[in-house]
N, C-alpha and C positions, 0 to 999 in steps of 0.2 A: 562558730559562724564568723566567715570575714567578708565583710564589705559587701553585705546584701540590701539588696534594693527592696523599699514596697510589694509588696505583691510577693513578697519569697516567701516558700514552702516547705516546711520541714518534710522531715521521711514523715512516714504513716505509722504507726503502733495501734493495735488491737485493742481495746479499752470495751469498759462498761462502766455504768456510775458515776467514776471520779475522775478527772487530772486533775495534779498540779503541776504547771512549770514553772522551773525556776531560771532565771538569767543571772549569771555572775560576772561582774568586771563589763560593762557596755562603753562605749565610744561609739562618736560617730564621728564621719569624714565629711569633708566638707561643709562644717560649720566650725566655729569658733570654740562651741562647747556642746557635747549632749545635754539633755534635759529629761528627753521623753522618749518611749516607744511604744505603740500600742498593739495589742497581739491580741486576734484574733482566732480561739479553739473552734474548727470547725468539724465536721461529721463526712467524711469520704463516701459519697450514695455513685454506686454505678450507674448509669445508664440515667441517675438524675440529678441535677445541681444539689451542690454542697449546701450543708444546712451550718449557720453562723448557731453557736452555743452561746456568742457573747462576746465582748471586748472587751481587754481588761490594761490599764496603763500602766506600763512603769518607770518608775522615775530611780529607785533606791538604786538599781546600780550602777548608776552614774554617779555616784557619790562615794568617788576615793578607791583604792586597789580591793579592798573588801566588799565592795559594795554588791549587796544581794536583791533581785526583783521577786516577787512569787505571784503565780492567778491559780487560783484553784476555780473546779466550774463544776457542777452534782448534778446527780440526775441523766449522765446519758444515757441514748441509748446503745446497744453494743454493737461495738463494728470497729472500720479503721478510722481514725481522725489524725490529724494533726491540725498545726499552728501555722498561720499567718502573718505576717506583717505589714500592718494596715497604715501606717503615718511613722515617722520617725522628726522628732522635735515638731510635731503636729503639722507635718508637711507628709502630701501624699506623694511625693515624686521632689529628684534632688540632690538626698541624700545616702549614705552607705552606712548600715551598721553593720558593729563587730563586736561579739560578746565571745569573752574569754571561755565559761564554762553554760552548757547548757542541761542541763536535768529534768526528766521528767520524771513523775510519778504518778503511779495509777494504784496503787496499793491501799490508802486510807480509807477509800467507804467501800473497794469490794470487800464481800463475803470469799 
C-alpha cells in the first residue's frame, strides 16, 4: 500500500472464522514520524451496510525496517471482508500511509 488515506479499502477475500493481518515496514507522509494506524476488519453485506468485527491498532511496524504489526479477529461469519483504515497517528483525515508488505491470513482457526 502507498500513500492511502483514511477510509481505504483493501480488495475483498472470502473468509470464515478467522483473519489475521499483518503490516510490515509502515510510514506515514506528512507527519514527522509514524506512530500509529488503526485497522478496521469489516464484513462485505450486499444490499446492506458493512458490519465492523472491530478495531485493532498498530504501532510495531513503525519501529525500524523489520518492524511487524498483526490483528487477528475469531468468530466470523462467512463471506467477503476486508480491512479498513480508520485513523492514522490517531488522526482521521491528513495523513498518507504506506506499508512495505501486507499479509493476510485466514488459515488458523478454519477447519
Amino acid at each position: 500500500m502507498y500513500d492511502v488515506l483514511t477510509g481505504f479499502q483493501s480488495r475483498r477475500w472470502n473468509d470464515q472464522q478467522y483473519s489475521q493481518i499483518w503490516f510490515t515496514k509502515c510510514r506515514v507522509s506528512g507527519a514527522s514520524s509514524g506512530t500509529s494506524t488503526h485497522v478496521d476488519l469489516r464484513w462485505d453485506r450486499t444490499a446492506q451496510p458493512d458490519n465492523s468485527w472491530g478495531v485493532k491498532k498498530y504501532t510495531a511496524c513503525f519501529k525500524g525496517s523489520a518492524g511487524k504489526s498483526n490483528g487477528e479477529w475469531h468468530n466470523l461469519a462467512k463471506g467477503k471482508h476486508f480491512f479498513q483504515i480508520n485513523k492514522i497517528n490517531g488522526a482521521g483525515a491528513g495523513l498518507a500511509l504506506s506499508v512495505q508488505k501486507v499479509y493476510i491470513d485466514t488459515t488458523k482457526a478454519d477447519g
